[in-house]
NUVEX-357277 format. One record per residue (C-alpha): residue number from 0; residue in one letter; x, y, z. Coordinates in Angstrom, 1 decimal, decimal comma. Layout:
BEGIN
+-----+---+--------+--------+--------+
|   k | r |     px |     py |     pz |
+-----+---+--------+--------+--------+
| NUM | a |      X |      Y |      Z |
...
+-----+---+--------+--------+--------+
This chain:
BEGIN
+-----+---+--------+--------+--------+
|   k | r |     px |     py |     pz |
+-----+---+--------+--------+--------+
|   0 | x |  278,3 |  -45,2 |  109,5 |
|   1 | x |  279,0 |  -47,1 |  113,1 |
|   2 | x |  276,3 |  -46,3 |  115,9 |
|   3 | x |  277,0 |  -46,8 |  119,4 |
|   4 | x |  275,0 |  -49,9 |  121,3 |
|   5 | x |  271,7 |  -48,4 |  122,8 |
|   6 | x |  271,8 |  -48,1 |  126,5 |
|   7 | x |  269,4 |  -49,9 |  128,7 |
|   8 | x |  268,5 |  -46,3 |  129,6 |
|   9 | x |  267,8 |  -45,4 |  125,4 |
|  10 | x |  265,9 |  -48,6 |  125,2 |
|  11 | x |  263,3 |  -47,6 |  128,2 |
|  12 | x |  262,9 |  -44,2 |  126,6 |
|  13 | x |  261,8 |  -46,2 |  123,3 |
|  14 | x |  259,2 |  -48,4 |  125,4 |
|  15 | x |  257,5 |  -45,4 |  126,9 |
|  16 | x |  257,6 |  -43,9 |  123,5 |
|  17 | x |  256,2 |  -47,3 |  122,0 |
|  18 | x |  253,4 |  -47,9 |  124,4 |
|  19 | x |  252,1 |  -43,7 |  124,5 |
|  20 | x |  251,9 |  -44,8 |  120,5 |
|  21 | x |  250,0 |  -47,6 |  121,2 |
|  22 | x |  247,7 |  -46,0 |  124,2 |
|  23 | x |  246,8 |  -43,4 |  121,4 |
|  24 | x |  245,7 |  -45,9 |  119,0 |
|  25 | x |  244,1 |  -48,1 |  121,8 |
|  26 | x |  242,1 |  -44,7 |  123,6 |
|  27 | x |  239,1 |  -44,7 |  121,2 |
|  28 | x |  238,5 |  -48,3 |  122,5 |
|  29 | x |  239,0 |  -46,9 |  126,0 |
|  30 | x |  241,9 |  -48,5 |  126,8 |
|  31 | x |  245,5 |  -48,4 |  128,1 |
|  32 | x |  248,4 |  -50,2 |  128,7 |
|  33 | x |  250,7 |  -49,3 |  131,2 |
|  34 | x |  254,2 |  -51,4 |  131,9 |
|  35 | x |  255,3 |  -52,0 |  135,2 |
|  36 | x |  259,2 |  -51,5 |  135,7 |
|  37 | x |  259,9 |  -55,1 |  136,2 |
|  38 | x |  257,7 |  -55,8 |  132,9 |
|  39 | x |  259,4 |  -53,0 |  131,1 |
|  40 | x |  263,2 |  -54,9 |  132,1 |
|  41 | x |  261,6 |  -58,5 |  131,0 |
|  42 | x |  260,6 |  -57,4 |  127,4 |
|  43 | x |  263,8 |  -55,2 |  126,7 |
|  44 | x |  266,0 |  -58,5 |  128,1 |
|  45 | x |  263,7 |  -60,9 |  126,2 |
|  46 | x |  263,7 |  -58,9 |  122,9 |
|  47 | x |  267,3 |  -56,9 |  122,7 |
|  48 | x |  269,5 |  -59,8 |  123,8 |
|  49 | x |  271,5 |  -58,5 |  120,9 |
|  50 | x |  271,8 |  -54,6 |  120,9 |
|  51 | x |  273,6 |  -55,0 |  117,5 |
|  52 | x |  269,9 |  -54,9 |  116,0 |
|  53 | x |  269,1 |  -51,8 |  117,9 |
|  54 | x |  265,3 |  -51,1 |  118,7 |
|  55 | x |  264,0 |  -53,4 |  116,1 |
|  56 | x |  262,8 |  -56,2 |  117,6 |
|  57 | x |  261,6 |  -54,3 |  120,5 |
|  58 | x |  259,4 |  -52,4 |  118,0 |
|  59 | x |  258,5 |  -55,6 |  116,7 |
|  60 | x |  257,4 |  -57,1 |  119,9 |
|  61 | x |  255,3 |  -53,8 |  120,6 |
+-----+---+--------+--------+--------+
């Protein structure tokens, strides 16, 4: 089975789905992290260089 590349557009949806997981886990510290758009672009360029791997190491990174 082939799979089209993620978009850069699929890959932010995965953040904000990543970091609501981890702002769940992180609320009964009373914390939260929250991205700004310019960090959001740095870690999908820094950890999907190769969109061949999909989400992976963006989930990894998270």
């Amino acid at each position: 089975m082939i799979f089209d590349e993620l978009t850069d557009e699929d890959l932010e949806k995965i953040v904000d789905m990543q970091i609501g997981r981890l702002n769940k886990m992180l609320e009964r510290r009373k914390l939260r992290l929250k991205l700004t758009p310019a960090a959001r672009t740095w870690l999908i360029e820094k950890t999907c260089s190769d969109r061949g791997y999909g989400a992976r190491p963006l989930k990894r990174a998270l």
